[in-house]
Biopython code that builds the backbone (N, CA, C, O; Angstrom):
import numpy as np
from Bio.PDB.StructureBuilder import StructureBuilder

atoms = [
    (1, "UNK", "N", (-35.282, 81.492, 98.975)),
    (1, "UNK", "CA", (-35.513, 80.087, 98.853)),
    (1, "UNK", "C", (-34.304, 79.305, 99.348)),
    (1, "UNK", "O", (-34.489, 78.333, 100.079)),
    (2, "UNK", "N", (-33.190, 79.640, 99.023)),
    (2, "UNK", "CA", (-32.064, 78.701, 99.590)),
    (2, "UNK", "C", (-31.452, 79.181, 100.811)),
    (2, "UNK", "O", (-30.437, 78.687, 101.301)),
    (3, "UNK", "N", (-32.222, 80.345, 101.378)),
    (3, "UNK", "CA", (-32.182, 80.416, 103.207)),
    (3, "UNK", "C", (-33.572, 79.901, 103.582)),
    (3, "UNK", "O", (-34.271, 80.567, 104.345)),
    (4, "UNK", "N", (-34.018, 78.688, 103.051)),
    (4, "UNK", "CA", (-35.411, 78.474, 103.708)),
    (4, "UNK", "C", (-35.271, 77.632, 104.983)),
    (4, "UNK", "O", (-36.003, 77.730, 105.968)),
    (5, "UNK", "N", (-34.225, 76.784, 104.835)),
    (5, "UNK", "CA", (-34.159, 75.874, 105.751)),
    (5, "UNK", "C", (-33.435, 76.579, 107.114)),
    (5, "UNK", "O", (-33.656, 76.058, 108.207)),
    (6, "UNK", "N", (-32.442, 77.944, 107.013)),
    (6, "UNK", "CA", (-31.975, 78.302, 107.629)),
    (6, "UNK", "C", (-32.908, 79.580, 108.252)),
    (6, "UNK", "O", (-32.279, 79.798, 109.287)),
    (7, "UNK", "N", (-33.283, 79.906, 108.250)),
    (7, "UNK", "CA", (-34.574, 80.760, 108.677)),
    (7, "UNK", "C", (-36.018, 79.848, 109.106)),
    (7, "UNK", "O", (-36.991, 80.377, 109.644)),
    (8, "UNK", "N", (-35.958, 78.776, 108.846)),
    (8, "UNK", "CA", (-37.043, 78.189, 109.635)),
    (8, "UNK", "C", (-36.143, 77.631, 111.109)),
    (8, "UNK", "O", (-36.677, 77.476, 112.207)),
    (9, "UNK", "N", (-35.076, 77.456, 110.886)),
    (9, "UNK", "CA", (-34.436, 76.554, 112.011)),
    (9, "UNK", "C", (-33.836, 77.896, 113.062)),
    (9, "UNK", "O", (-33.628, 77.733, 114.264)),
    (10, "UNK", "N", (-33.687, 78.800, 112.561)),
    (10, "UNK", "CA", (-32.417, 80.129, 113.208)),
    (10, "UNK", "C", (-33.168, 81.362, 113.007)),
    (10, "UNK", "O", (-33.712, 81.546, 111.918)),
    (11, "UNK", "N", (-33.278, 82.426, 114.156)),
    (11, "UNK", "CA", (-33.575, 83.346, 114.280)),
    (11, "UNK", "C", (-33.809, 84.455, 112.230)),
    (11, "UNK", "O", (-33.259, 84.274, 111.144)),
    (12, "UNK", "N", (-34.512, 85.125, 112.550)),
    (12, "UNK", "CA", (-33.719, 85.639, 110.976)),
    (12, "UNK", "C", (-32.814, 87.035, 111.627)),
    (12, "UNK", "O", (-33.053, 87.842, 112.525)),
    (13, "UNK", "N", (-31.931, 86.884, 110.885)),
    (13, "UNK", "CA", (-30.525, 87.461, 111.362)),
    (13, "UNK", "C", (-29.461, 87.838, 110.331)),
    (13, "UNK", "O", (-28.636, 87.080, 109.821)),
    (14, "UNK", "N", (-29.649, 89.316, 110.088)),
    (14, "UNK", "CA", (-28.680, 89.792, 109.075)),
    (14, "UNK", "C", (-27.229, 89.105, 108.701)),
    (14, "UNK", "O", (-26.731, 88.842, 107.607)),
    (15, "UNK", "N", (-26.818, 88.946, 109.858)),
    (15, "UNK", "CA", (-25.361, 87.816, 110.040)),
    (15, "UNK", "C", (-25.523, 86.677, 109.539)),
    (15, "UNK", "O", (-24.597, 85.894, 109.751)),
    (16, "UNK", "N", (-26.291, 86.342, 109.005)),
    (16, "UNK", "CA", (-26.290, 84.774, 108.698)),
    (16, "UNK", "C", (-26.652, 84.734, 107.196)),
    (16, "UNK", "O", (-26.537, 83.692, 106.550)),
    (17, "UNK", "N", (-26.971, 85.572, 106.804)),
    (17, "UNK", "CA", (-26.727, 86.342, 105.088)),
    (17, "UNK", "C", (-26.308, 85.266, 104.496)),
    (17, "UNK", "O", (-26.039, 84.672, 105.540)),
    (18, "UNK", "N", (-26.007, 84.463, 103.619)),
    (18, "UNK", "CA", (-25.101, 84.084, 102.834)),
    (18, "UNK", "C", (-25.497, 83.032, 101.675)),
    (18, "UNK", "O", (-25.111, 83.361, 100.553)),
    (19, "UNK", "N", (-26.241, 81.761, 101.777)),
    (19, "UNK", "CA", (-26.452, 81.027, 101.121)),
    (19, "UNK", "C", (-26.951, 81.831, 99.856)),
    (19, "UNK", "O", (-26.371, 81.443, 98.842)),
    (20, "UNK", "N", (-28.034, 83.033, 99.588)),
    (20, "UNK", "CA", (-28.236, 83.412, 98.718)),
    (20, "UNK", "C", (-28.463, 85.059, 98.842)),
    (20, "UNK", "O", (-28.902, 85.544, 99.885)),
    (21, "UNK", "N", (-28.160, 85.786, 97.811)),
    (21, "UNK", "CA", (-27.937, 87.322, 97.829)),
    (21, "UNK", "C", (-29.319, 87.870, 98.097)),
    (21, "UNK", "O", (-30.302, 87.168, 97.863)),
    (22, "UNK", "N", (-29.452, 89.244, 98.637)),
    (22, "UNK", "CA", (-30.796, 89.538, 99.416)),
    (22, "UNK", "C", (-31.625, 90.061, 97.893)),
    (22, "UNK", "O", (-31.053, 90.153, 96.807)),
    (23, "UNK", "N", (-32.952, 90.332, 98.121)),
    (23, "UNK", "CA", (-33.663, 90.550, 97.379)),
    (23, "UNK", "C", (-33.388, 91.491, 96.278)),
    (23, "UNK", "O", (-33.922, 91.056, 95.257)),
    (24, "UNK", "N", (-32.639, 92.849, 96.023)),
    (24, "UNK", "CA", (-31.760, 93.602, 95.324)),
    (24, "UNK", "C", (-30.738, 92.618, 94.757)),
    (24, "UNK", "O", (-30.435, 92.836, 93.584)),
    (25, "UNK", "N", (-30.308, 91.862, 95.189)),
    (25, "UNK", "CA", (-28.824, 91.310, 94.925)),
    (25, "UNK", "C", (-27.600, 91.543, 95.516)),
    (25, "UNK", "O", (-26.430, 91.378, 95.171)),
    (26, "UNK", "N", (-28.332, 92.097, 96.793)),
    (26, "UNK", "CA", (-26.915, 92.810, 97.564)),
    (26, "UNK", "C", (-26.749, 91.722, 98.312)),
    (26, "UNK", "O", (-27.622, 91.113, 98.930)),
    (27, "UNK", "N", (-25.166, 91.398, 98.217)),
    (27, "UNK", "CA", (-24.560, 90.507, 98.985)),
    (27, "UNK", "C", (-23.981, 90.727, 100.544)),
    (27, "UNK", "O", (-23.241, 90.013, 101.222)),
    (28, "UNK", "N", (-24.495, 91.755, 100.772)),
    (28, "UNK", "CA", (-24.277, 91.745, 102.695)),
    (28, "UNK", "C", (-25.435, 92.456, 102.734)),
    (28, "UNK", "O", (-25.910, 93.064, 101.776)),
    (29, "UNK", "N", (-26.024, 92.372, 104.131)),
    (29, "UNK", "CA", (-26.597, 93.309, 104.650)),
    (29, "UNK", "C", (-27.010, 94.618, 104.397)),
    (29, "UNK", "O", (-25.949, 95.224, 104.244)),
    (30, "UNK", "N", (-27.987, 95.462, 104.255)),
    (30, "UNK", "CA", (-27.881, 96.961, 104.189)),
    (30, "UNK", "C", (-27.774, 97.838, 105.188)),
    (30, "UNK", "O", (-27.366, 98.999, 105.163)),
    (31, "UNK", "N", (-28.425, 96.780, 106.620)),
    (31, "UNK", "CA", (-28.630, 97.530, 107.391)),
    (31, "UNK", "C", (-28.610, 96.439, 108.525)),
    (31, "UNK", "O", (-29.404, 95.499, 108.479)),
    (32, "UNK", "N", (-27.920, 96.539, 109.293)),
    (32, "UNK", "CA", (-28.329, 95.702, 110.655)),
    (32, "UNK", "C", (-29.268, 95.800, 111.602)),
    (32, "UNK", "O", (-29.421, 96.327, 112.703)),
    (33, "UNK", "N", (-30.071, 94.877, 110.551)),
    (33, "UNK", "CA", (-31.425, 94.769, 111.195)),
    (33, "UNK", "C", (-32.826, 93.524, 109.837)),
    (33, "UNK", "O", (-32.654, 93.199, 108.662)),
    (34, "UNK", "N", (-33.408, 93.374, 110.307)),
    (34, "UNK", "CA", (-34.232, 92.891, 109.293)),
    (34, "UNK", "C", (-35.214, 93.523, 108.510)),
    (34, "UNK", "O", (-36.139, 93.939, 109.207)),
    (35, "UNK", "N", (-35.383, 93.815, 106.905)),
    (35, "UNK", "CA", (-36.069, 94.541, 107.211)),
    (35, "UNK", "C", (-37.934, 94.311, 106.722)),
    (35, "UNK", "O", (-38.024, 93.338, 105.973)),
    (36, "UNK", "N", (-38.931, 94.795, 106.920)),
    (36, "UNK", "CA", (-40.302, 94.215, 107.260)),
    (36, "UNK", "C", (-41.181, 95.135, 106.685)),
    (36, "UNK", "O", (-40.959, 96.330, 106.883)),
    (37, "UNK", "N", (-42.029, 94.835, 106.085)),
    (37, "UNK", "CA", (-43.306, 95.008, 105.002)),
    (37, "UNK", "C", (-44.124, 94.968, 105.801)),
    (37, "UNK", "O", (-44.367, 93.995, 106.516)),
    (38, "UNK", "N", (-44.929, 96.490, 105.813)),
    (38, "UNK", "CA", (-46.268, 96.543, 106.749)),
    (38, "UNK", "C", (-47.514, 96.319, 106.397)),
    (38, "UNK", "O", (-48.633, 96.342, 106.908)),
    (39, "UNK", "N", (-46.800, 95.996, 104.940)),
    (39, "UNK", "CA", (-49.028, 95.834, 104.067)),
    (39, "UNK", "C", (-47.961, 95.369, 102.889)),
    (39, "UNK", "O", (-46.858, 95.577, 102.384)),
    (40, "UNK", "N", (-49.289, 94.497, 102.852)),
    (40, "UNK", "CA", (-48.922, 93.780, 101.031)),
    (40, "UNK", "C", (-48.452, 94.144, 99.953)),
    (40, "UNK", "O", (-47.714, 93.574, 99.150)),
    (41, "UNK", "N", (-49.200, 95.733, 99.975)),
    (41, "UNK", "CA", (-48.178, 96.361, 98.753)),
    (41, "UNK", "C", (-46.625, 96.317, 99.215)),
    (41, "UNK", "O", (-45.949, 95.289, 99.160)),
    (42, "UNK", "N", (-46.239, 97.331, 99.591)),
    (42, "UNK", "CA", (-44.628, 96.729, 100.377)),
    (42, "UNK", "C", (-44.214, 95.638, 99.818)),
    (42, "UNK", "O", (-43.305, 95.642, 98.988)),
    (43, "UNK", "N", (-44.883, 94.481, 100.239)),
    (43, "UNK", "CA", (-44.168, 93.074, 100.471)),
    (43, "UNK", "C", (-44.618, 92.774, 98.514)),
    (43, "UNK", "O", (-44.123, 91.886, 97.819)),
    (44, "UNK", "N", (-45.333, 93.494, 98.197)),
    (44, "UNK", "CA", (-45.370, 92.797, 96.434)),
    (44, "UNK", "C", (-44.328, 93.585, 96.012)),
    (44, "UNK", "O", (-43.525, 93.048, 95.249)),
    (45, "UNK", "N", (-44.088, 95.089, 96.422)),
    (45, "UNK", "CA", (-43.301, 95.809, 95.546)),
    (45, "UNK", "C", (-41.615, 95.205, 95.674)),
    (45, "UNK", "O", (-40.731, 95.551, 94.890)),
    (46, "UNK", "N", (-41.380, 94.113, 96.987)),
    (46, "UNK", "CA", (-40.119, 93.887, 97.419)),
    (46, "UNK", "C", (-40.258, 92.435, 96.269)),
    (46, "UNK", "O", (-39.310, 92.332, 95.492)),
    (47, "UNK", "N", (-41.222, 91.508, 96.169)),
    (47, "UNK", "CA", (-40.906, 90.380, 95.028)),
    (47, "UNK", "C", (-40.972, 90.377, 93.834)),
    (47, "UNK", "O", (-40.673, 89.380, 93.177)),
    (48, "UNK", "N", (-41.567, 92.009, 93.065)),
    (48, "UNK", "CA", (-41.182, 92.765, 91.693)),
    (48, "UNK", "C", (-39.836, 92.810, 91.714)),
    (48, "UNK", "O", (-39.220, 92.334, 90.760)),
    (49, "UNK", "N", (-39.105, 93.426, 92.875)),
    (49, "UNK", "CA", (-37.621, 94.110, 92.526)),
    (49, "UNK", "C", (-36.380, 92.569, 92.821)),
    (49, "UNK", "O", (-35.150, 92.596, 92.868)),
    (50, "UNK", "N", (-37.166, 91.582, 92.944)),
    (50, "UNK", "CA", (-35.997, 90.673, 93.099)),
    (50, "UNK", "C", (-35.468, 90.340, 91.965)),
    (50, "UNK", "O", (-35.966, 90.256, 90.842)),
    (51, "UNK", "N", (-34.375, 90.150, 92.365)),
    (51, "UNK", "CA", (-32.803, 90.190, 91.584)),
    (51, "UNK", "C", (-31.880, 88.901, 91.709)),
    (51, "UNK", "O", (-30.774, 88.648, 91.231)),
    (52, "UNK", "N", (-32.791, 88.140, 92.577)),
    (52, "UNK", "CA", (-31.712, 87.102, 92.896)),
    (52, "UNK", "C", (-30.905, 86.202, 91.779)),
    (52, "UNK", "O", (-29.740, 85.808, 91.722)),
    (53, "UNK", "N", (-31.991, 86.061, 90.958)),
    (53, "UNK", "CA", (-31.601, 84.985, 89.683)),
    (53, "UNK", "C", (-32.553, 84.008, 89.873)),
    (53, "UNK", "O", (-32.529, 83.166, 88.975)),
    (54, "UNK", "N", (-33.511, 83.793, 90.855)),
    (54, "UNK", "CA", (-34.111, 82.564, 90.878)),
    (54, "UNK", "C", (-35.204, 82.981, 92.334)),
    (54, "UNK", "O", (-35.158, 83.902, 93.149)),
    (55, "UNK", "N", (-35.998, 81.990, 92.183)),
    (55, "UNK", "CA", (-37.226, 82.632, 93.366)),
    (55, "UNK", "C", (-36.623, 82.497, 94.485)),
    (55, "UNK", "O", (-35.542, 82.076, 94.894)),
    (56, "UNK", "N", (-38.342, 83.321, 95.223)),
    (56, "UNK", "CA", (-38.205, 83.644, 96.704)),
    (56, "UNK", "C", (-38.928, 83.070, 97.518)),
    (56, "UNK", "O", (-39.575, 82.128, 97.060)),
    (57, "UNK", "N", (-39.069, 83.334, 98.728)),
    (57, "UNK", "CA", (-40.087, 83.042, 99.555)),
    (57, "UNK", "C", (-40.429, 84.219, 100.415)),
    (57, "UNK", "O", (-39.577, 85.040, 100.756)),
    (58, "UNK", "N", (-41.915, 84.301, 100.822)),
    (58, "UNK", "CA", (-41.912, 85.899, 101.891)),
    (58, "UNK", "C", (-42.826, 85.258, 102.662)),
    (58, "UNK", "O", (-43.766, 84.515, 102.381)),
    (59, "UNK", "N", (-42.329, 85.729, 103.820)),
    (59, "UNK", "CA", (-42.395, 85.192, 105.414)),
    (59, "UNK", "C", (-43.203, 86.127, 106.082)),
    (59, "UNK", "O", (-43.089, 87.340, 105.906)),
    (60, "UNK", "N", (-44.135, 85.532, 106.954)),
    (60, "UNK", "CA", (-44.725, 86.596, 107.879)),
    (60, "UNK", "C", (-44.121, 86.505, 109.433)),
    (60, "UNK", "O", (-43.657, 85.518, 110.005)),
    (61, "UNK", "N", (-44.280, 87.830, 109.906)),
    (61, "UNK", "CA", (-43.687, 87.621, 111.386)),
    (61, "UNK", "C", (-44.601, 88.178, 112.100)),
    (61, "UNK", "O", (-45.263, 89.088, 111.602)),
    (62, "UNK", "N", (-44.837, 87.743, 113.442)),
    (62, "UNK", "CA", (-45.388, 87.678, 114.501)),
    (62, "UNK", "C", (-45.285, 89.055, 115.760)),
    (62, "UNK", "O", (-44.186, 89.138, 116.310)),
    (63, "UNK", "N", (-45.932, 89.672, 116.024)),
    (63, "UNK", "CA", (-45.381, 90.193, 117.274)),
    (63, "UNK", "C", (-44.224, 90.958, 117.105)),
    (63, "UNK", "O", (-43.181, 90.745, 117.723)),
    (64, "UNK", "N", (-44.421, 92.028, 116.113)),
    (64, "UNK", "CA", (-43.205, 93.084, 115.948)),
    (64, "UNK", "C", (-43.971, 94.461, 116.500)),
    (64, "UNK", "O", (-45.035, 95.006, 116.206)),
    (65, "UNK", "N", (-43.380, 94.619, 117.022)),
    (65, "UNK", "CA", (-43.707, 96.388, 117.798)),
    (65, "UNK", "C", (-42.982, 97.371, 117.048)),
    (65, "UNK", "O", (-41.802, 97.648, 116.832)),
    (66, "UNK", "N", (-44.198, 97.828, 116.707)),
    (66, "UNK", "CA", (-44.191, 99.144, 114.893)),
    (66, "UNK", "C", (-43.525, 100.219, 115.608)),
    (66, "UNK", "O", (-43.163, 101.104, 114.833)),
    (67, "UNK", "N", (-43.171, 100.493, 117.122)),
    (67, "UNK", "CA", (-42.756, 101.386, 117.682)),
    (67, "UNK", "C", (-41.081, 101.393, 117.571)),
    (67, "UNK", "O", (-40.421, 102.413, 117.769)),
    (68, "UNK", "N", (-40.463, 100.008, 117.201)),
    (68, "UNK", "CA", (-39.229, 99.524, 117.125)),
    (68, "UNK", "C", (-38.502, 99.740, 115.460)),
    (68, "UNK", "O", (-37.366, 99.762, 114.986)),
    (69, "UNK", "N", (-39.249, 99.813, 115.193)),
    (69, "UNK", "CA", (-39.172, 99.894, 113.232)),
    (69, "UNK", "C", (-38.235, 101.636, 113.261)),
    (69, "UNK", "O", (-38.355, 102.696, 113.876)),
    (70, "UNK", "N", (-37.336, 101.074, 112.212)),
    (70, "UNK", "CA", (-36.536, 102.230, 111.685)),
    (70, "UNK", "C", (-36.480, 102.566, 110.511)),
    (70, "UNK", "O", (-35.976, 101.671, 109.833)),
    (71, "UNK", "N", (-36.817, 103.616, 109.827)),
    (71, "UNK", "CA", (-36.635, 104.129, 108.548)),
    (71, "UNK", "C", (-35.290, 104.337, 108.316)),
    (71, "UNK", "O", (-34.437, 104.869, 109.026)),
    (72, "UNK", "N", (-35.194, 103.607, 106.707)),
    (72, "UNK", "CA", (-33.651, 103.553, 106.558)),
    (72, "UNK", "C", (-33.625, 104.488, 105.435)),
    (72, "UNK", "O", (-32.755, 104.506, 104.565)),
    (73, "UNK", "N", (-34.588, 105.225, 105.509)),
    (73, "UNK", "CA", (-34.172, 106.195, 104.966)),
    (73, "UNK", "C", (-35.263, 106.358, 103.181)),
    (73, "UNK", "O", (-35.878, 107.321, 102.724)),
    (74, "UNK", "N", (-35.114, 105.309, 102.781)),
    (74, "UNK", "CA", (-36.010, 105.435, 101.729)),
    (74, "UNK", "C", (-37.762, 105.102, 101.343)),
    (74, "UNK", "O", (-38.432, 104.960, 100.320)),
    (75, "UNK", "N", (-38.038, 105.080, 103.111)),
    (75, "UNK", "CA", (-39.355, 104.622, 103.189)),
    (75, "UNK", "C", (-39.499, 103.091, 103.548)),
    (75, "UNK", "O", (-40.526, 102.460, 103.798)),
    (76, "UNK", "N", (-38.232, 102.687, 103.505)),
    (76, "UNK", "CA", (-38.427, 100.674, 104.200)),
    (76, "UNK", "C", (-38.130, 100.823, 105.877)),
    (76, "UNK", "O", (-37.597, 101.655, 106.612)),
    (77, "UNK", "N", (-38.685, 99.735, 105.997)),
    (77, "UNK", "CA", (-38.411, 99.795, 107.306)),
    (77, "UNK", "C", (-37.816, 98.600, 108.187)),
    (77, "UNK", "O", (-38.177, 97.466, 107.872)),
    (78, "UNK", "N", (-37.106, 98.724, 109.055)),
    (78, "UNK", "CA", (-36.375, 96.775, 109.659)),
    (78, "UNK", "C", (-36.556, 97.589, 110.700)),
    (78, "UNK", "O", (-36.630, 98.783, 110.992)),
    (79, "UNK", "N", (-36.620, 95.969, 111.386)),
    (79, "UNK", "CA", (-36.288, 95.826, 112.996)),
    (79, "UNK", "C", (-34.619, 95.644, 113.534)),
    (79, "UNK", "O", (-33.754, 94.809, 113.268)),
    (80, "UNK", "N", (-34.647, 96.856, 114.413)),
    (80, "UNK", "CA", (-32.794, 96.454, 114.586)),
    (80, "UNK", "C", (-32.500, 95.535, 115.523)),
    (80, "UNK", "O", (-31.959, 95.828, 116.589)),
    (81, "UNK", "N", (-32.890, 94.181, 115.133)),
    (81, "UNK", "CA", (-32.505, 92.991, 115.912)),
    (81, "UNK", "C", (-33.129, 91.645, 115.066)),
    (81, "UNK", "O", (-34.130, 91.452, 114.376)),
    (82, "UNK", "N", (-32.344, 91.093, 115.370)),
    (82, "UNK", "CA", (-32.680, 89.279, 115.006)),
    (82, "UNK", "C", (-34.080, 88.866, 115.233)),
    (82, "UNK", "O", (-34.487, 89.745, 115.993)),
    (83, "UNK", "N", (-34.733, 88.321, 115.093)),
    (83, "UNK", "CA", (-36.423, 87.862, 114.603)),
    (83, "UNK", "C", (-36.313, 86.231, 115.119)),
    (83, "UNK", "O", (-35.852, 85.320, 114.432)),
    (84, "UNK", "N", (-36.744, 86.127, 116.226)),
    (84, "UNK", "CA", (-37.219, 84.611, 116.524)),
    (84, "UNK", "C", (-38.062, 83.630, 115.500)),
    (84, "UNK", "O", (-39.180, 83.766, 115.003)),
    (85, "UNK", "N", (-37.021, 82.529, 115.381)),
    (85, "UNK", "CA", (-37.703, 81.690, 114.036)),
    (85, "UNK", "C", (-39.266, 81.255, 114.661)),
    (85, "UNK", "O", (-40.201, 81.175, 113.865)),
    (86, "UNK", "N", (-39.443, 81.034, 115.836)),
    (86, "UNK", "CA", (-40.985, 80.587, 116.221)),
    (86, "UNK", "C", (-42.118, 81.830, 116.170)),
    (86, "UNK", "O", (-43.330, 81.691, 116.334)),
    (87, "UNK", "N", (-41.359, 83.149, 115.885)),
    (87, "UNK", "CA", (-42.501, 83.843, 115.545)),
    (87, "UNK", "C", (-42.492, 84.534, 113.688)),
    (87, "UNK", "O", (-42.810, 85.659, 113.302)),
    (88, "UNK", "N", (-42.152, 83.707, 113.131)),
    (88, "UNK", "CA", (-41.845, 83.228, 111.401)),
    (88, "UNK", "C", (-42.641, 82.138, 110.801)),
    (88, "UNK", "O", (-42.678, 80.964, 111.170)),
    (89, "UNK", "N", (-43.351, 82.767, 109.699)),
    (89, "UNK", "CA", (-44.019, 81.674, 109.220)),
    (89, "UNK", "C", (-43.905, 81.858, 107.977)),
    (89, "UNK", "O", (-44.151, 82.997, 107.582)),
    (90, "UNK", "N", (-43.440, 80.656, 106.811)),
    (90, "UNK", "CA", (-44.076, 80.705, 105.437)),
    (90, "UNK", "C", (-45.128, 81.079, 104.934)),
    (90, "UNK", "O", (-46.134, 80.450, 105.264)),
    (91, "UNK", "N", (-45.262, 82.108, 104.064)),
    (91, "UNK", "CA", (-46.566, 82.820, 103.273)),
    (91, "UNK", "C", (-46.523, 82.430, 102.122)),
    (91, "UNK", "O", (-47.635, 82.314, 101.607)),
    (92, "UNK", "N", (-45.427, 82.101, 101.315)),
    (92, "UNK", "CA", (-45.183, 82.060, 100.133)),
    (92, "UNK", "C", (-43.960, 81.559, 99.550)),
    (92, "UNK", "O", (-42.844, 82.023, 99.788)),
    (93, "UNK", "N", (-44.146, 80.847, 98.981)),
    (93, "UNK", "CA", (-42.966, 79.781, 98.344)),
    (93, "UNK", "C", (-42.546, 79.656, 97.334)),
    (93, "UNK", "O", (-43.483, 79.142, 96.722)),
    (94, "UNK", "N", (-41.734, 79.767, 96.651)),
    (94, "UNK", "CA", (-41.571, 80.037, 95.291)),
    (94, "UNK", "C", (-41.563, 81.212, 94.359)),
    (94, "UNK", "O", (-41.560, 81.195, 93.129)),
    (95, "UNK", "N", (-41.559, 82.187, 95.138)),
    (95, "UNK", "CA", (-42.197, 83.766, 94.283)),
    (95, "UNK", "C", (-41.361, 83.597, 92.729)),
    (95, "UNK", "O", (-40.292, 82.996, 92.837)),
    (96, "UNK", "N", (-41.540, 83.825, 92.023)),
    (96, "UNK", "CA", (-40.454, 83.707, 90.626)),
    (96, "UNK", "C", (-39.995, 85.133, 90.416)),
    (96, "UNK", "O", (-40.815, 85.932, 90.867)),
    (97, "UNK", "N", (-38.992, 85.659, 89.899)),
    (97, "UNK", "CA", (-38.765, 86.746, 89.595)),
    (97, "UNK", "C", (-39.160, 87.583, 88.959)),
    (97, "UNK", "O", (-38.695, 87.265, 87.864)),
    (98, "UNK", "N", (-39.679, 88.433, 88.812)),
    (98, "UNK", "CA", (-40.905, 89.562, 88.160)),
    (98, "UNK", "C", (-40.182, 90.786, 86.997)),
    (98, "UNK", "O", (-40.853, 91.348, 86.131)),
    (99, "UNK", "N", (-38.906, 90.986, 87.191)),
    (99, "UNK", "CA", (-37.972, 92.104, 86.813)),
    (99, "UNK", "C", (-38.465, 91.913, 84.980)),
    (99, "UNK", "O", (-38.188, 90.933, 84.288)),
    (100, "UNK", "N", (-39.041, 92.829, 84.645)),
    (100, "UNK", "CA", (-39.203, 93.437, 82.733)),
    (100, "UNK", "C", (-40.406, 92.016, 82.419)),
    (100, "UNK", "O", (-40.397, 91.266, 81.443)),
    (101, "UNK", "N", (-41.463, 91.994, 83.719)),
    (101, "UNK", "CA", (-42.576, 91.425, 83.322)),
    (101, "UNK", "C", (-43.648, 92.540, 83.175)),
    (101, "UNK", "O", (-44.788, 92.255, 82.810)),
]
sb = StructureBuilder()
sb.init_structure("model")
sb.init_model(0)
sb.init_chain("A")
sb.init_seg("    ")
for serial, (resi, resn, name, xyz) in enumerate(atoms, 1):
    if name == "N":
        sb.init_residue(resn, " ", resi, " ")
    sb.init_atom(name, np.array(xyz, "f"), 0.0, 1.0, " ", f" {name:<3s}", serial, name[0])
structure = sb.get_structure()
């Protein structure tokens, strides 16, 4: 939520991290790259585990080639490159935090 304005305006881009800690609570990067939910479960099981302290938002993207996707190892998967904000769209606004619901 408080990279909303910066992800609608700017590529999404591991480097630009900062206004608020990633969905775990990790404050840098895990992986250089973004990383992307191929089906809904995925993308619900990533707004159960948020940690931020305060809601989210989850974004859909456009035109990712599943051939480019890297396993980081625990079954998630990112793209190793920056994400054009014109192929980004708001899905969801506000997610609230789910953790010992």
């Amino acid at each position: 939520m408080l990279n909303r304005r910066s992800s609608a305006q700017h590529d999404l881009d591991w480097e630009r991290m900062g206004a608020a800690p990633g969905i775990a609570d990790s404050r840098r990067p895990e992986v250089k790259g973004i990383f992307v939910c191929q089906d809904e479960e995925t993308a619900e099981f990533f707004l159960q585990i948020n940690n931020t302290g305060g809601p989210v938002d989850l974004w859909s993207v456009d035109g990712i080639d599943e051939g480019l996707l890297i396993d980081n190892g625990n079954g998630f998967f990112y793209l190793p490159s920056r994400i054009p904000a014109a192929r980004v769209r708001l899905v969801r606004s506000d997610a609230p935090p789910q953790l010992g619901s």
